[in-house]
VOGUDO-608948 format. One record per residue (C-alpha): x, y, z; residue in one letter. Coordinates in steps of 0.25 Angstrom, whole numbers, padded with zeros to 4 digits, always signed. Layout:
N
XYZA...
# end
This chain:
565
-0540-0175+0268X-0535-0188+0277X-0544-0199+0275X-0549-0207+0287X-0546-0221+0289X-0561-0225+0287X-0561-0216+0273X-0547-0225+0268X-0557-0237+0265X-0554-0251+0270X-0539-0254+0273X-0533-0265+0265X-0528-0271+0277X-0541-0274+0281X-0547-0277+0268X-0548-0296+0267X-0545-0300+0251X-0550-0312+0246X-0540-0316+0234X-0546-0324+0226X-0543-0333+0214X-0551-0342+0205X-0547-0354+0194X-0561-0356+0185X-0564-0365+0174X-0563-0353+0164X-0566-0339+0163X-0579-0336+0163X-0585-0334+0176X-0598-0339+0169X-0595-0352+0163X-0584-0356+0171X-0582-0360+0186X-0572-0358+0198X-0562-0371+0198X-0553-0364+0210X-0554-0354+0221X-0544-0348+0228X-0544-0336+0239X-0535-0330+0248X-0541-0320+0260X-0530-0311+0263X-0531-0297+0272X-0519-0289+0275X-0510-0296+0268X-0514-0308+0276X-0521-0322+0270X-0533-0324+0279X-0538-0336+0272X-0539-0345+0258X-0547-0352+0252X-0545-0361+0240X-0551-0372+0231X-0554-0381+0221X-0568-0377+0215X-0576-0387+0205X-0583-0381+0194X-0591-0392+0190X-0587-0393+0174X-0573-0396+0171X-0562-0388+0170X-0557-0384+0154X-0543-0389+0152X-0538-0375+0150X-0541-0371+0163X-0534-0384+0169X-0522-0380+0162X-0522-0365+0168X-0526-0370+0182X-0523-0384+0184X-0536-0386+0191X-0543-0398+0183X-0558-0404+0183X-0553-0415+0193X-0546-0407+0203X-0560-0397+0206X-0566-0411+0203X-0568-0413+0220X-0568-0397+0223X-0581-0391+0228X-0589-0382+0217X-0592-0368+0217X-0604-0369+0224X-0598-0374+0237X-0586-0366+0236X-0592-0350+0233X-0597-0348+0247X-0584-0351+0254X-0578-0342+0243X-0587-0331+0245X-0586-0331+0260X-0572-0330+0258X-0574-0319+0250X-0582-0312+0262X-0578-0299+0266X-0564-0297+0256X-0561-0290+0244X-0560-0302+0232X-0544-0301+0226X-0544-0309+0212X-0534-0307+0202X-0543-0303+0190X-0554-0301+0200X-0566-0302+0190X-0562-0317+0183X-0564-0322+0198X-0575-0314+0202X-0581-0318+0190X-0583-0330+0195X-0586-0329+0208X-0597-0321+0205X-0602-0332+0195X-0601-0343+0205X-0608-0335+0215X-0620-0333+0205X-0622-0346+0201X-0621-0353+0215X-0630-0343+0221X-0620-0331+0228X-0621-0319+0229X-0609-0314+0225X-0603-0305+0238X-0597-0294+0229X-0582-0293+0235X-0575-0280+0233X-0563-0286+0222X-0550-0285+0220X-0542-0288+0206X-0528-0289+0208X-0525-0288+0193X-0533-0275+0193X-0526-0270+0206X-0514-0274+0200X-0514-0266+0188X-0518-0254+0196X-0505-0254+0204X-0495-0260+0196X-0489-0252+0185X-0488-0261+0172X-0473-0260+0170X-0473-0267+0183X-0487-0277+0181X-0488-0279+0165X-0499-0289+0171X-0507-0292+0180X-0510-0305+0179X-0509-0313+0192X-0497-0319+0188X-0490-0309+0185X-0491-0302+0196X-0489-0313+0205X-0473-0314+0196X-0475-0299+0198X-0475-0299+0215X-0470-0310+0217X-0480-0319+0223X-0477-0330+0231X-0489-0339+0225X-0488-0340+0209X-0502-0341+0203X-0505-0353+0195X-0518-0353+0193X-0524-0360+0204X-0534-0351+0212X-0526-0352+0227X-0512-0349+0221X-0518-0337+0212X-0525-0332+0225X-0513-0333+0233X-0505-0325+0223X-0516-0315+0222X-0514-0311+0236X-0500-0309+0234X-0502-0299+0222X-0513-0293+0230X-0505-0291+0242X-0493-0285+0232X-0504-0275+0225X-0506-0272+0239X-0494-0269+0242X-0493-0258+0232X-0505-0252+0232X-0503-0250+0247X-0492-0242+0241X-0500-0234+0232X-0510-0229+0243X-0522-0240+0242X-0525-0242+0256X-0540-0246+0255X-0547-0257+0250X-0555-0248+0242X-0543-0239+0234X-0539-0254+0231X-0552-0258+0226X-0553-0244+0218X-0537-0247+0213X-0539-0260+0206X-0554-0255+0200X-0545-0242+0193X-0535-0251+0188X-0539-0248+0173X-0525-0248+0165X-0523-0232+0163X-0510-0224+0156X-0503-0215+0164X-0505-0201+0164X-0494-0189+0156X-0492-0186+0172X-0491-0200+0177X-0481-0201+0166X-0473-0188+0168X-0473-0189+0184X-0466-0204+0182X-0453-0195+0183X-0455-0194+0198X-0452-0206+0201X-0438-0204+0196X-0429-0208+0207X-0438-0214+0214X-0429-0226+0222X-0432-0241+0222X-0432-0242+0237X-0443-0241+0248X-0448-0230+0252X-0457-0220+0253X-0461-0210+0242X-0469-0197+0242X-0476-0190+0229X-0475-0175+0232X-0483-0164+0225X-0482-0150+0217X-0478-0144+0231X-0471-0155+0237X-0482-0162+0244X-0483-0176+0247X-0494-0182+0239X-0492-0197+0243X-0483-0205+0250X-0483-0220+0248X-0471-0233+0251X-0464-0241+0241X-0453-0253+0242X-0450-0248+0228X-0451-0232+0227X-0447-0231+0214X-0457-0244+0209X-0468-0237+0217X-0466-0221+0213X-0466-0226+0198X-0478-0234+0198X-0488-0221+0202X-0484-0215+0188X-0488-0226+0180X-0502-0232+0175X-0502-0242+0187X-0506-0231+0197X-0520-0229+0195X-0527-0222+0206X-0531-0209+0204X-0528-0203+0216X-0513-0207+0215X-0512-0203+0200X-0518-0190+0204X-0506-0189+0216X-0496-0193+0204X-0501-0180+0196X-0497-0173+0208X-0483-0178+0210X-0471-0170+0210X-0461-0177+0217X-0460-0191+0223X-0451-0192+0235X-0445-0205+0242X-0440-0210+0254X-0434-0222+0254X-0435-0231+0264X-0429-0243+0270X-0438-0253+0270X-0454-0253+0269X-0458-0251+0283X-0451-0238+0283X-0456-0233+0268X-0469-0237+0277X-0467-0228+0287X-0460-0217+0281X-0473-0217+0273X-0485-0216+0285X-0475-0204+0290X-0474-0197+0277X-0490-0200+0277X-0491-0192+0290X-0482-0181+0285X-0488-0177+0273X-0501-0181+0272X-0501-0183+0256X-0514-0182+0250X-0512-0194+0241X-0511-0204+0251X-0523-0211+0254X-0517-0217+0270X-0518-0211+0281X-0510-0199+0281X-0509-0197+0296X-0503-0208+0304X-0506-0204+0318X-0521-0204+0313X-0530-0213+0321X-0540-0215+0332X-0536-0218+0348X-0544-0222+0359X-0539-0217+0374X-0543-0214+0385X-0545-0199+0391X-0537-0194+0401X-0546-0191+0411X-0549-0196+0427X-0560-0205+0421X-0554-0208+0405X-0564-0211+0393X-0560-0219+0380X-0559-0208+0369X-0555-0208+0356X-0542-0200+0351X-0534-0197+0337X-0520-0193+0347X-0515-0205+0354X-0511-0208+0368X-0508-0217+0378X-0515-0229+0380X-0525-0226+0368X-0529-0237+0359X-0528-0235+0343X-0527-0231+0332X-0540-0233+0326X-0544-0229+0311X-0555-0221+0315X-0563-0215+0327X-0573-0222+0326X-0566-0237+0328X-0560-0228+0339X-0573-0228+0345X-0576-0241+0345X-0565-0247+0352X-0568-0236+0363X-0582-0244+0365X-0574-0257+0364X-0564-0251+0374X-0577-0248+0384X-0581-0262+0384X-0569-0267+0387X-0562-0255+0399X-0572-0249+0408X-0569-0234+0404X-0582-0225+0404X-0587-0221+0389X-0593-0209+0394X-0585-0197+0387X-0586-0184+0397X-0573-0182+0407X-0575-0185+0420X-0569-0177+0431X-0562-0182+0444X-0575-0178+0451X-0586-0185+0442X-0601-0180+0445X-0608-0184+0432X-0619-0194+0434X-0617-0209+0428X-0623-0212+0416X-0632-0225+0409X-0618-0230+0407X-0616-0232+0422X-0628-0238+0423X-0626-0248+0414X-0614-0253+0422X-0604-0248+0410X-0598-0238+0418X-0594-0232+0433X-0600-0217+0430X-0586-0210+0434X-0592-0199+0428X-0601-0199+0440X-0591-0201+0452X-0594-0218+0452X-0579-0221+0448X-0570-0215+0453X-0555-0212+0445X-0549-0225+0453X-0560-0234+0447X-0560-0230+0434X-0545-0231+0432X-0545-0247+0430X-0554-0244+0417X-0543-0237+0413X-0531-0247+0415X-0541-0256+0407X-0540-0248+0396X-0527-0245+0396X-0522-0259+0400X-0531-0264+0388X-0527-0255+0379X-0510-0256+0382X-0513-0271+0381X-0511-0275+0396X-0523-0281+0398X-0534-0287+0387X-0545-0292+0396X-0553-0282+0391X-0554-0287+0377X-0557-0301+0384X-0567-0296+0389X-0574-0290+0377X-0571-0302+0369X-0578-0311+0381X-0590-0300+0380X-0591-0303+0365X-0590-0318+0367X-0602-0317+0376X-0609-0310+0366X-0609-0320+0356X-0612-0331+0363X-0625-0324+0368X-0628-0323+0353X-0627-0309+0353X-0619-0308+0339X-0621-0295+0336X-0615-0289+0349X-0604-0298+0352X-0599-0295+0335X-0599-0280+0337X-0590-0281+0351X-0582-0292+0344X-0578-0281+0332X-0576-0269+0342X-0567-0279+0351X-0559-0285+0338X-0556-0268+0335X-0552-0265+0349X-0542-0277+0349X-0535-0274+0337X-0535-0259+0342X-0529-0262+0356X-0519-0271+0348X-0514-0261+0339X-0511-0252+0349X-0505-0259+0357X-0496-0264+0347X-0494-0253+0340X-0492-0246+0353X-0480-0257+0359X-0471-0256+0348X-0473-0238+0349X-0468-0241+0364X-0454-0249+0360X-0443-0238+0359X-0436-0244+0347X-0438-0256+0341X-0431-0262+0327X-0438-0274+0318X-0431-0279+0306X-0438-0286+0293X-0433-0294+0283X-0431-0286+0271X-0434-0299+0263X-0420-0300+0256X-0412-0302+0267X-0412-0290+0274X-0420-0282+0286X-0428-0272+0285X-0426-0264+0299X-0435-0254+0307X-0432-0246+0320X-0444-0242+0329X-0447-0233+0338X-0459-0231+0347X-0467-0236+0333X-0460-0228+0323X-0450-0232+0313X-0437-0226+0318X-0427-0230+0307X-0427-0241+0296X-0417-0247+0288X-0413-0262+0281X-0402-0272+0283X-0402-0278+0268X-0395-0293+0267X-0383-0294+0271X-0383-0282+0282X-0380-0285+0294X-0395-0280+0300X-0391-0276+0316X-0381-0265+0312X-0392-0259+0303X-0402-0260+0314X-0393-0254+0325X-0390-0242+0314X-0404-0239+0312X-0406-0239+0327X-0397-0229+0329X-0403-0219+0319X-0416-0222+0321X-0426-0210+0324X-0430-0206+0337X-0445-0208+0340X-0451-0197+0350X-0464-0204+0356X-0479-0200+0358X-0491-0201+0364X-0499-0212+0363X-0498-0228+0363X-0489-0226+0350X-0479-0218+0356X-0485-0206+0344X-0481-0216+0330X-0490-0214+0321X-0499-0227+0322X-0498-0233+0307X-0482-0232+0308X-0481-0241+0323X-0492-0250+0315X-0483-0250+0303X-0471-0254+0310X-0479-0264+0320X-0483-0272+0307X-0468-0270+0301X-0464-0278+0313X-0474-0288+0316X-0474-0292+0302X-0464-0298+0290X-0454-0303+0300X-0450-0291+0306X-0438-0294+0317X-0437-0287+0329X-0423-0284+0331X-0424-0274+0343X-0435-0267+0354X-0433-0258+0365X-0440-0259+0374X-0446-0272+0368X-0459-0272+0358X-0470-0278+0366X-0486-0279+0364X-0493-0280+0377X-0496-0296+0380X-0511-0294+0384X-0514-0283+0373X-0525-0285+0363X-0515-0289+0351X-0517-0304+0356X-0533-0300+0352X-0531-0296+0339X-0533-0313+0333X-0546-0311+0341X-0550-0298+0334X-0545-0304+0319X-0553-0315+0323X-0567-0307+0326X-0576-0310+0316X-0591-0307+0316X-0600-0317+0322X-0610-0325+0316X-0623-0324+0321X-0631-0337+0321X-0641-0338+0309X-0636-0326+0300X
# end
C-alpha cells in the first residue's frame, strides 16, 4: 500500500544538523573538561551558521593532549570557561539533530558540562557518523571508520587535525557523502536514518546474501539505473548509482543492514540496468520506472503525479476547491490535503473569492449569510453581485497566482505587521506561517510552471573533468541526454541530441502534464552546479512580480518573541 507523504516521516531536506566536534583534556567525561568547541549548522547540504572556540578548562592541559592537539594551557589561558560558553552551545543546538563522529565521547561531555553548571540537558535526536558509516559502507571498501580515514576515503576537502573546527568541517563532508549514498539505498527520512545508524551492529552475511552475490555479475561501472526483479519478473526496487557495478555489489554483503532491503535481496532473481549518460538522467529514468512499476520495496513515492492542487471551479461565480488532477491556473503541489487547505484560507484573505461551497446559478435566489453581514462577502448567492462584479476576484487570483501581480501578498504581510505592533503575537505568528507556506507554494508553481511552457530548452554542466554533461527539455521533461567528454567538440553533440530528441505531447494543467518531481528535478539540475544554458525557445522566463522574489522573506519568518516569555 502507497505510503502518504505525512507517513514517509520527516524529509531529510528539511531536517537542520548541527555537526559537532569537541577537543577535551582527556577521556573521561567525568574528570576532564572541554578545551575546544566546534559546530557547523548545515540543512540541505547548505551551512547555515558556525560556531567555534577556544574553551578554558580551568586546570592545565596534560602534555599528551598538547601533543595530539596543539592546544596548550596558555592559548585557552584568555578563552572563556564552560560556564559562559554552554548556553550559546546549546541554543545552537536548538531544534537539530546532533552529528558527532563517535557521538557518545562528545555527548558525554556535554551532558557532564550541562550537569554540573546547572543545564538541563535538551536531549537531541543524535547522529554518529562512525556508526552510520559502518551501516553503509561494506568493509572491503571502509576497513575503518575512523574520521580520518574516511575523510582519505571521500576525499575531503578539510583534513582533520585534531582541532575542533577542522574536524567539524570534515565531518560534514563525510556526512554529506553518507548521505549521498544512503539516499541511494532508499533512506529518505530522518527517521529510517536514525534507525540505520542504531542497527548498525557488525553481522555475517547470510548463505543467500552469499549465493545471490552472482547477480551482480555484469553489472557495468557506469551510471545508471538498476532494477531487482523477482521470481516472476516483477520489479522489486529501483534505485541510481554513478557506479552500478559498485552499488549492486554492495546489497550482498554485511554492509547492508536494513532488514527490509535484506528481505528484497532474499527475493531477488535478476538485477537489470540501464545505463545512463550522466546523473540527472539515471535520476529521471529512476522517478519514471517508480511510476511504472510500482515496486514494493521502495520506500519514495511511487506515483509522480501524486499531489494536491488548489483551483478554482468552473462555475458563473467559481470557489477555491481542492483537487488531485491538475489544471489551468491552479496552484500546487502540495504534500497533503490538508496543507492544500490551508493555503485556500490564506488565498481567501488575500482575493476576494466567496468560501461558501454550494454552486451558484446565473439566477441566484438564496438568502445572504452571516458572512455577508460581516462585510467578508457580496452574497452572490443571493442576487447582491452580479457575474460582472465578481469577475475582478477572479483576475486577482489568477493574476496572483501566474505571478502578474503580488500585491496581495503585500497586503497580507502589511496585515501581519499591523498585528505585531498591536502586541497581538499569537495572531500575527499564525498568518505569518500560513503566508510564508502560500509564498513558497505560488513560487514553486510558478517556476515550475515557466520552464513546463518553454518548447525546448538545452543546459549543459561540467562533467568536472573537462567535459559537459548535456540535457534537452521539453515542456519540463528530459527529452534526450548525452555528454561531450574533453576533448569533444560540445555543439555538434548538442545539435545531434536535438535532433533525436523525443517528442513531448503536453497536458492540462500549469505543467503542461509532467509529472511534478521530474520539472522540479530538472529545475534544480539547472539552477544549480553551474549549469549553462545553451539554448531556449521560446526563451525561459519567471514572471517579474511573482512570489519567487518573496521566498527570502518566507525563509526569513521566524516565530516571534512575545515580551516576558
Amino acid at each position: 500500500m502507497q505510503l502518504s507523504f505525512d507517513e514517509l516521516g520527516t524529509p531529510l531536506r528539511e531536517v537542520t544538523f548541527v555537526v559537532l566536534d569537541l577537543e577535551t583534556t582527556g577521556g573521561s567525561a567525568k574528570k576532564d573538561s572541554i578545551t575546544e568547541i566546534g559546530a557547523v549548522k548545515v540543512r540541505g547540504g547548505e551551512r547555515i551558521g558556525e560556531l567555534s572556540t577556544l574553551v578554558d578548562p580551568g586546570v592545565g592541559i596534560p602534555p599528551g593532549i598538547v601533543a595530539l592537539t596543539g592546544i596548550t594551557t596558555a592559548m585557552v589561558r584568555a578563552a572563556p570557561p564552560v560556564p559562559a560558553v554552554l548556553p550559546a552551545l546549546l541554543e545552537f543546538l536548538r531544534g537539530a539533530v546532533l552529528v558527532a563522529h563517535n557521538a557518545p565521547f562528545d555527548t558525554g561531555f556535554l551532558r557532564a558540562a550541562c550537569e554540573r553548571h546547572g543545564h538541563a540537558w535538551p536531549r537531541p535526536p543524535v547522529l554518529c557518523t562512525a556508526r552510520l558509516a559502518r551501516a553503509v559502507l561494506p568493509r572491503e571498501e571502509a576497513p575503518s571508520v575512523r574520521l580520518g580515514a574516511l575523510a582519505a576515503l571521500f576525499g575531503t576537502a578539510t583534513t582533520p587535525n585534531h582541532r575542533a573546527p577542522a574536524d567539524a568541517a570534515a565531518t560534514v563532508e563525510v556526512l554529506h557523502h553518507l548521505l549521498e549514498r544512503i539516499g541511494n539505498l532508499g533512506v529518505q527520512s530522518l527517521e529510517e536514518l536514525l534507525a540505520l545508524a542504531k542497527d548498525s551492529a557488525p553481522h555475517r552475511p547470510t548463505t543467500g546474501q552469499r549465493r545471490k552475490r552472482t547477480l551482480a555479475r555484469g553489472v557495468p561501472s557506469a551510471p545508471g539505473v538498476y532494477l531487482f526483479r523477482g521470481p516472476r519478473d516483477e520489479v522489486l526496487y529501483v534505485g541510481t548509482s554513478g557506479d552500478l557495478a559498485r552499488r549492486v555489489r554492495s546489497y550482498f554483503t554485511a554492509g547492508e543492514r536494513r532488514r527490509r532491503v535484506r528481505d528484497m535481496v532474499a527475493l531477488a532473481e535478476r538485477v537489470d540496468t540501464v545505463v545512463c549518460a550522466h546523473s540527472l538522467e539515471a535520476s529521471v529514468r529512476e522517478l519514471r520506472l517508480i511510476a511504472a512499476h510500482r515496486p514494493r520495496y521502495n520506500r519514495r513515492s511511487r506515483n509522480p503525479q501524486r499531489g494536491w492542487w488548489v483551483a478554482a471551479t468552473v462555475e458563473p461565480f467559481p470557489r477555491l476547491s481542492v483537487v488531485t488532477t491538475p489544471r489551468e491556473g491552479a496552484l500546487g503541489p502540495f504534500a497533503s490535503r490538508r496543507a492544500a487547505g490551508t493555503a485556500v484560507e490564506t488565498l481567501l484573505d488575500a482575493v476576494p473569492l466567496r468560501s461558501c461551497t454550494p454552486r451558484i446559478p446565473l439566477r441566484p435566489a438564496g438568502t445572504p449569510c452571516a458572512l455577508h453581514d460581516m462585510g467578508r462577502c457580496a452574497a452572490p448567492c443571493a442576487g447582491l453581485q452580479t457575474v460582472a462584479e465578481y469577475t475582478p476576484a477572479v483576475d486577482a487570483l489568477a493574476d496572483l497566482v501566474d505571478g502578474r501581480d503580488d500585491s496581495p501578498l503585500r497586503r497580507l504581510a502589511d496585515a501581519v505587521d499591523a498585528l505585531a505592533e498591536r502586541e497581538r503575537f499569537e495572531d500575527a505568528a499564525v498568518r505569518r506561517d500560513r503566508l510564508a507556506a502560500l509564498i513558497l507554494a505560488l513560487a514553486r508553481t510558478q517556476r515550475l510552471a515557466a520552464l513546463a511552457q518553454v518548447d525546448e530548452l538545452v543546459g549543459a554542466r561540467p562533467d568536472g573533468r573537462g567535459g559537459w554533461e548535456v540535457a534537452v527539455l521539453r515542456h519540463g521533461r528530459l527529452a534526450a541526454a548525452g555528454v561531450a567528454p574533453r576533448g569533444v567538440a560540445p555543439m555538434p553533440v548538442i545539435d545531434a541530441l536535438r535532433l533525436g530528441a523525443q517528442t513531448i505531447l503536453t497536458g492540462p494543467g500549469p505543467l503542461r502534464g509532467a509529472p511534478h518531481e521530474e520539472v522540479r528535478l530538472l529545475h534544480r539540475w539547472l539552477a544549480t552546479g553551474g549549469t549553462r544554458l545553451v539554448h531556449s525557445e521560446p526563451q525561459w522566463a519567471e514572471p517579474a512580480r511573482g512570489a519567487p522574489s518573496w521566498t527570502a522573506w518566507a525563509e526569513r519568518a521566524r516565530p516571534l518573541e512575545v515580551p516576558g516569555d
